[in-house]
OpenMM code with the backbone's topology and positions (N, CA, C; nanometers):
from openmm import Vec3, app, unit

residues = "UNK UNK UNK UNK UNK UNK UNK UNK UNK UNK UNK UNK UNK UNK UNK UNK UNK UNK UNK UNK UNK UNK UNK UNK UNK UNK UNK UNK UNK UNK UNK UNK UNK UNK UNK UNK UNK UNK UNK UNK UNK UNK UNK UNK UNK UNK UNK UNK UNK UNK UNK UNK UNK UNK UNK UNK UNK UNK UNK UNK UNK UNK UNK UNK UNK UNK UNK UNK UNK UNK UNK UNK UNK UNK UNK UNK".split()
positions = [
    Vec3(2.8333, -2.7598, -2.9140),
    Vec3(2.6935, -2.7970, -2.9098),
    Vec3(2.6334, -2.7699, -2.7725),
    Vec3(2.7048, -2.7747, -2.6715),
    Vec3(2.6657, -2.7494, -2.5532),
    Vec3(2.6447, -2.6473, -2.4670),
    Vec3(2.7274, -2.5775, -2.5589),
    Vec3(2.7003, -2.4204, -2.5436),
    Vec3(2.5624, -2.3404, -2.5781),
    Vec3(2.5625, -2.4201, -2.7517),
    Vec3(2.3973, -2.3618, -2.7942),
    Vec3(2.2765, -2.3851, -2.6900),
    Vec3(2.3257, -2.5425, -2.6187),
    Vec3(2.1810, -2.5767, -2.5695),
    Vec3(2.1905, -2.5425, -2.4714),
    Vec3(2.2476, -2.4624, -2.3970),
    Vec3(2.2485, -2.4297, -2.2634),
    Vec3(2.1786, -2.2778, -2.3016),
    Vec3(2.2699, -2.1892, -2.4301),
    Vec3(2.1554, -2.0795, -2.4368),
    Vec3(2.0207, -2.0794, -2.5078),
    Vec3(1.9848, -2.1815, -2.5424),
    Vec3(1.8618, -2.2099, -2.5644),
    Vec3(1.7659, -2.2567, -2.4733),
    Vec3(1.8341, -2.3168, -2.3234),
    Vec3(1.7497, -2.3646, -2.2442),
    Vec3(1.7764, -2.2262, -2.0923),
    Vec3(1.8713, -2.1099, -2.1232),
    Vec3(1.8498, -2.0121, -2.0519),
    Vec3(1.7184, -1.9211, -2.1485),
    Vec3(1.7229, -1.9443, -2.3151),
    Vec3(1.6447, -1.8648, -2.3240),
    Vec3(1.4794, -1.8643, -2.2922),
    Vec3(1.4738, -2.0448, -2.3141),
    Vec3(1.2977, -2.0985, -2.2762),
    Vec3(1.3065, -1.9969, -2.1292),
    Vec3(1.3983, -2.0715, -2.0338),
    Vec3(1.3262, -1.9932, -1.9233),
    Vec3(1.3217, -1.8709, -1.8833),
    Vec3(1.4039, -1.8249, -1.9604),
    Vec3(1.3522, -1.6197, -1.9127),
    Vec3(1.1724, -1.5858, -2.0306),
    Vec3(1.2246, -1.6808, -2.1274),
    Vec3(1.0622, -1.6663, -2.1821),
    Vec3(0.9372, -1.7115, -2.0888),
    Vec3(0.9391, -1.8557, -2.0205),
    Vec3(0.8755, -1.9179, -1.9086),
    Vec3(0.8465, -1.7900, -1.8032),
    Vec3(0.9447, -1.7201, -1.7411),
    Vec3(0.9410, -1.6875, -1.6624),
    Vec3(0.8795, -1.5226, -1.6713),
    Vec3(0.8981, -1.4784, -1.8189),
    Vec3(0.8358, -1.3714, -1.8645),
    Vec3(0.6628, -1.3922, -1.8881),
    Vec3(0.6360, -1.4935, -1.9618),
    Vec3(0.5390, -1.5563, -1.9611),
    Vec3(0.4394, -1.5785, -1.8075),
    Vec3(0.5174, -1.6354, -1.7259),
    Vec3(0.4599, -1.5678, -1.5843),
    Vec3(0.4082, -1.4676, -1.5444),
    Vec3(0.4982, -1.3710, -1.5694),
    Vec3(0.4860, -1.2315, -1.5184),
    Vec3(0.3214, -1.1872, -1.5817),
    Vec3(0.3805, -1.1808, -1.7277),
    Vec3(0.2553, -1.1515, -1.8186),
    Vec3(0.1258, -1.1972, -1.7904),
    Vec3(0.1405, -1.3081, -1.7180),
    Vec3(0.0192, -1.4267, -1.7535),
    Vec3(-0.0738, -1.3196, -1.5382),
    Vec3(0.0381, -1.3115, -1.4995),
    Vec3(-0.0299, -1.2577, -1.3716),
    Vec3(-0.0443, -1.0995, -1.4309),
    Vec3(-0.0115, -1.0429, -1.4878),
    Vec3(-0.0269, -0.8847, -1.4973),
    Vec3(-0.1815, -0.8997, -1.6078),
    Vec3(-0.1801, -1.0232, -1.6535),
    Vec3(-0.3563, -0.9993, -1.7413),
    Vec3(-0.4244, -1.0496, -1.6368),
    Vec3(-0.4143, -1.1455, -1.5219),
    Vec3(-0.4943, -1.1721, -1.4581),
    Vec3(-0.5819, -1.0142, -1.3947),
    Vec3(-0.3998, -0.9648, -1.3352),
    Vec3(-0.4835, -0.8710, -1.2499),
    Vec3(-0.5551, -0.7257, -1.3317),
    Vec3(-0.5521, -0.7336, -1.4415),
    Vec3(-0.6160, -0.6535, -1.5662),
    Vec3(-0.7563, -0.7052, -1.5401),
    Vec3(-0.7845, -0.7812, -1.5997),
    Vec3(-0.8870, -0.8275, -1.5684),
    Vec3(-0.9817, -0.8496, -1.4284),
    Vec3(-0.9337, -0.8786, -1.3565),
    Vec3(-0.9490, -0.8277, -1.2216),
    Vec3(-1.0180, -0.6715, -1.1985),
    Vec3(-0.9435, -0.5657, -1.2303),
    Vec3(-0.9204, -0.4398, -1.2343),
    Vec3(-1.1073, -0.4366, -1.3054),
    Vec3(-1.0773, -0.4715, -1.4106),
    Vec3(-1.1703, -0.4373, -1.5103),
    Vec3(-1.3252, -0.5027, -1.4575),
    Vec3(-1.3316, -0.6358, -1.3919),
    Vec3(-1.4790, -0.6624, -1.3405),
    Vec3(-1.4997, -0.5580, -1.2418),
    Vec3(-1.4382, -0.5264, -1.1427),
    Vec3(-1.4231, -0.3988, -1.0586),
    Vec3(-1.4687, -0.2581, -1.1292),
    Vec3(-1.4061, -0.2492, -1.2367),
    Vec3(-1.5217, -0.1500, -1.3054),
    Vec3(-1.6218, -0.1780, -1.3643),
    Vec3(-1.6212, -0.2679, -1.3900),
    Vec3(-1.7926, -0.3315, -1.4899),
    Vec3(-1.8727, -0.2829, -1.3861),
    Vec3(-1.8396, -0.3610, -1.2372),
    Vec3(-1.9490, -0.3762, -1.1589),
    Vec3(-2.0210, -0.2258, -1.0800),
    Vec3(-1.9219, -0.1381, -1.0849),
    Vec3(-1.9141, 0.0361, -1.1123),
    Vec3(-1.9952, 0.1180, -1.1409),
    Vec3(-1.9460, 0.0666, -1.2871),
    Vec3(-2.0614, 0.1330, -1.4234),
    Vec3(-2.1954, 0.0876, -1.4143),
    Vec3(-2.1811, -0.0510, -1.3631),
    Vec3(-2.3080, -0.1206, -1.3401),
    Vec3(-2.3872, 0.0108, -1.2247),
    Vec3(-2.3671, -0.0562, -1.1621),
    Vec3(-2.3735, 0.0180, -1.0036),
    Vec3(-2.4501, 0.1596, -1.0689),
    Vec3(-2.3719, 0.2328, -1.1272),
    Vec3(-2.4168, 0.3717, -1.1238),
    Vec3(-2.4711, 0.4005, -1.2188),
    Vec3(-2.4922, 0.3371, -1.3769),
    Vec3(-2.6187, 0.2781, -1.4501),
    Vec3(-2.7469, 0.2833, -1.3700),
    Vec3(-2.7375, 0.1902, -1.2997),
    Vec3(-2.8622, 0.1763, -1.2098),
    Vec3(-2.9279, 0.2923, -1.1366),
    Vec3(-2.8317, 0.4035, -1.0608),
    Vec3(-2.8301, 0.4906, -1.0000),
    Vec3(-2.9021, 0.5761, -1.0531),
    Vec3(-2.8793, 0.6223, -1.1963),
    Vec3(-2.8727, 0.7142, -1.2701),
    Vec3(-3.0383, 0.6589, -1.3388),
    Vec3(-3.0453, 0.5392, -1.3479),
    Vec3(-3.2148, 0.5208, -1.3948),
    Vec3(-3.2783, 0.5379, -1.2986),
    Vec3(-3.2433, 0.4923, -1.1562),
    Vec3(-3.3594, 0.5614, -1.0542),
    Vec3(-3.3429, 0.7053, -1.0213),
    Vec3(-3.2484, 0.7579, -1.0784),
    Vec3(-3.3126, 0.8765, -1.0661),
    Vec3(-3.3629, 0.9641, -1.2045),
    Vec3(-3.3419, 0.8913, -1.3022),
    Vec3(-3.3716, 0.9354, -1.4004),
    Vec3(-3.5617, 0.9171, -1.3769),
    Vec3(-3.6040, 0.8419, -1.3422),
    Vec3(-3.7457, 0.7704, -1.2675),
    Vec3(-3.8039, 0.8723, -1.2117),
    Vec3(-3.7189, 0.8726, -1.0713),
    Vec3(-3.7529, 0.9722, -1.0477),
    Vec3(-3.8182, 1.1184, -1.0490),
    Vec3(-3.7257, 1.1462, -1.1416),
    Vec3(-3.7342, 1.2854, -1.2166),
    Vec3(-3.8450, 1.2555, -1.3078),
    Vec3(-3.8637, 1.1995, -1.3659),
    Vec3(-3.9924, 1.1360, -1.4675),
    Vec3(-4.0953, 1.1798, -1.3516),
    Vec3(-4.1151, 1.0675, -1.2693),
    Vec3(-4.2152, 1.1004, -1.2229),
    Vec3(-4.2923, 1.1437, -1.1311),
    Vec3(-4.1656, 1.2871, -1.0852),
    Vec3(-4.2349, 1.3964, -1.0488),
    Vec3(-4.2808, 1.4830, -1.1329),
    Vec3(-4.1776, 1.5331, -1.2249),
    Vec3(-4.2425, 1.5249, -1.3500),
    Vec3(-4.3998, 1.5208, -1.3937),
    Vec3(-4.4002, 1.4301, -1.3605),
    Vec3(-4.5746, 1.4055, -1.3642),
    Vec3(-4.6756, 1.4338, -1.2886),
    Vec3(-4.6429, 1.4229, -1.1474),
    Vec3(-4.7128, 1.5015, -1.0298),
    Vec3(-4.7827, 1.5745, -1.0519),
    Vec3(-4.8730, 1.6043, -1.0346),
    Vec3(-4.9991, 1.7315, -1.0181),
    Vec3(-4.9039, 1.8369, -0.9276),
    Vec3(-4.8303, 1.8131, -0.8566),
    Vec3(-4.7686, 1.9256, -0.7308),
    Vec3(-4.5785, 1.9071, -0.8144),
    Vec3(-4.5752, 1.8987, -0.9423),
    Vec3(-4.4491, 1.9095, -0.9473),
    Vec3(-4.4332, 2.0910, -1.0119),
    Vec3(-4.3609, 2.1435, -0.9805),
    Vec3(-4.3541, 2.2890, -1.0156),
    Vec3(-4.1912, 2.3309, -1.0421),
    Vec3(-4.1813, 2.3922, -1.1381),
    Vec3(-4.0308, 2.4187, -1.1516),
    Vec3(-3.9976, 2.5383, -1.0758),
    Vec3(-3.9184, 2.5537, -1.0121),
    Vec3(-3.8765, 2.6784, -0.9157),
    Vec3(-3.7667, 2.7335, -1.0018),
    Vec3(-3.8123, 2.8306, -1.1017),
    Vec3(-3.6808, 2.8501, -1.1636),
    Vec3(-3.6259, 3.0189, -1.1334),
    Vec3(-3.5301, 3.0542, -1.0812),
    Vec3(-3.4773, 3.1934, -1.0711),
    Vec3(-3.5731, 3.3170, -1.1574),
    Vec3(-3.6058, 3.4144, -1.1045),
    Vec3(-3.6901, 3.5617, -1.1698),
    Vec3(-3.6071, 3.5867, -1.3165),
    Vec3(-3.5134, 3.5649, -1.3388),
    Vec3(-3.4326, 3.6085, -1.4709),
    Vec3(-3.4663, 3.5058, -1.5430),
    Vec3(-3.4886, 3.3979, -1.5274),
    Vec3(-3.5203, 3.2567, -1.6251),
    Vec3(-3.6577, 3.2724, -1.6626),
    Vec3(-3.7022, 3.3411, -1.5801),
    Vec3(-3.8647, 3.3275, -1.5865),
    Vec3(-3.8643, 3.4679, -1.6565),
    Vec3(-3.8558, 3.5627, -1.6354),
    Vec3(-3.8766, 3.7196, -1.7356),
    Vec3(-3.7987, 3.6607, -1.9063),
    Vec3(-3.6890, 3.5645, -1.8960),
    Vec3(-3.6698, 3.5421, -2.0196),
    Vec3(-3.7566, 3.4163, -2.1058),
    Vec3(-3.8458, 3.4185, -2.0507),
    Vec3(-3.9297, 3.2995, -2.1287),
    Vec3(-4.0889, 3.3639, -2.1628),
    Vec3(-4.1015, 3.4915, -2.1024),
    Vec3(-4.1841, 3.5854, -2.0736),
    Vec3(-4.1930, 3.6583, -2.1844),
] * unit.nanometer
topology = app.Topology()
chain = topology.addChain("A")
for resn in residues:
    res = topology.addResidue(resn, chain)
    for name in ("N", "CA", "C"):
        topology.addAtom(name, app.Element.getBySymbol(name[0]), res)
């Protein structure tokens, strides 16, 4: 009998102690991952001011496309 409960109480703790491991390897997952939220965020943002931007020069009375002589003879 003393045998079982000794490998039953080595097995809780390699589970305990696996359980650890795990429990810090999702922390730092998660971790990882607000670090990119805040990223995507970040360059979301980026990407609408210049998407803005581009809008509204765009709109300008003085906005003009400078496009290469071959782009322009092919629209010609």
């Amino acid at each position: 009998m003393n045998v079982i409960q000794s490998a039953l109480c080595e097995k809780v703790r390699h589970l305990d102690a696996r359980q650890d491991v795990d429990a810090k390897r999702i922390n730092d997952l998660e971790s990882q991952s607000r670090v990119k939220e805040q990223v995507i965020c970040a360059r979301n943002r980026e990407l609408a001011a210049l998407s803005t931007a581009v809008l509204e020069a765009e709109q300008s009375p003085k906005f003009e496309v400078n496009l290469p002589l071959a782009v322009l003879a092919e629209k010609a």
